[in-house]
N, C-alpha and C positions, 0 to 999 in steps of 0.2 A: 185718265181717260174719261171718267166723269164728267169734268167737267166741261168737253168737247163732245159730248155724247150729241148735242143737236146735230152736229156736221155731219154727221152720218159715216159716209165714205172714209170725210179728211180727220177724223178724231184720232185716228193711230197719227198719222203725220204731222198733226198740231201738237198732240202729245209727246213727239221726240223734240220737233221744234221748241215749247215751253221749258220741255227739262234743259234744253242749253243757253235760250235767252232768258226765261223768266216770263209766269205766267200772265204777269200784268204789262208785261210788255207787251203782250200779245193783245189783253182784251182790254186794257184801259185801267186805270183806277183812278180816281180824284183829277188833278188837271191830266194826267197822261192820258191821250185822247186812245181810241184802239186803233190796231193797226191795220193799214189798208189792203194786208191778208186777211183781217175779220170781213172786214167792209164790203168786198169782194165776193168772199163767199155767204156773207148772210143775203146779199141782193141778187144770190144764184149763181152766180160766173165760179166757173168751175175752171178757170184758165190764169192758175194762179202760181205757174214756174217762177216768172220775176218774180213778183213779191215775195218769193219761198227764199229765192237764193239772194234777195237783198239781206239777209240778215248775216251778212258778212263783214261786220264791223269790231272792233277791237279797240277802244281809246281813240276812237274818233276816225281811226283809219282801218282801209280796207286791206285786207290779207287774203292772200290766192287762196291759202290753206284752206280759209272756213270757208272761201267761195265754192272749193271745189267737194268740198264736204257735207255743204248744202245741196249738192247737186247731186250729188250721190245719195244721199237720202231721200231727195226726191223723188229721185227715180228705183229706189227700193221702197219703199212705202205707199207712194201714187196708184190709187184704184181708181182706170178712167173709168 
């Protein structure tokens, strides 16, 4: 949670999201650019459902499973 503390709001929700993908996937490290859920909400746009539930990948393919897991988190974490 530290280190999402600027997000305000989405820090609980970044914070579940980093524990399953990895925190640098989230915010960038060396060539890995950040991602266009950071992007999003550092320029304000708080309308960040896609982005949340794109991280539904697995070896390169998509699975219902994390899709629907992502969305479910979403919508338990999301303070509009």
């Amino acid at each position: 949670l530290v280190t999402f503390r600027r997000f305000g709001r989405d820090s609980l929700l970044l914070a579940v999201l980093s524990y399953n993908v990895g925190e640098y996937r989230l915010l960038g490290y060396g060539k890995q650019p950040k991602s266009r859920l950071i992007r999003k909400l550092e320029s304000g746009d708080r309308d960040i459902r896609g982005e949340y539930t794109s991280f539904c990948r697995y070896r390169g393919k998509e699975l219902k499973a994390l899709r629907l897991r992502r969305k479910v988190e979403f919508y338990l974490f999301y303070i509009p």
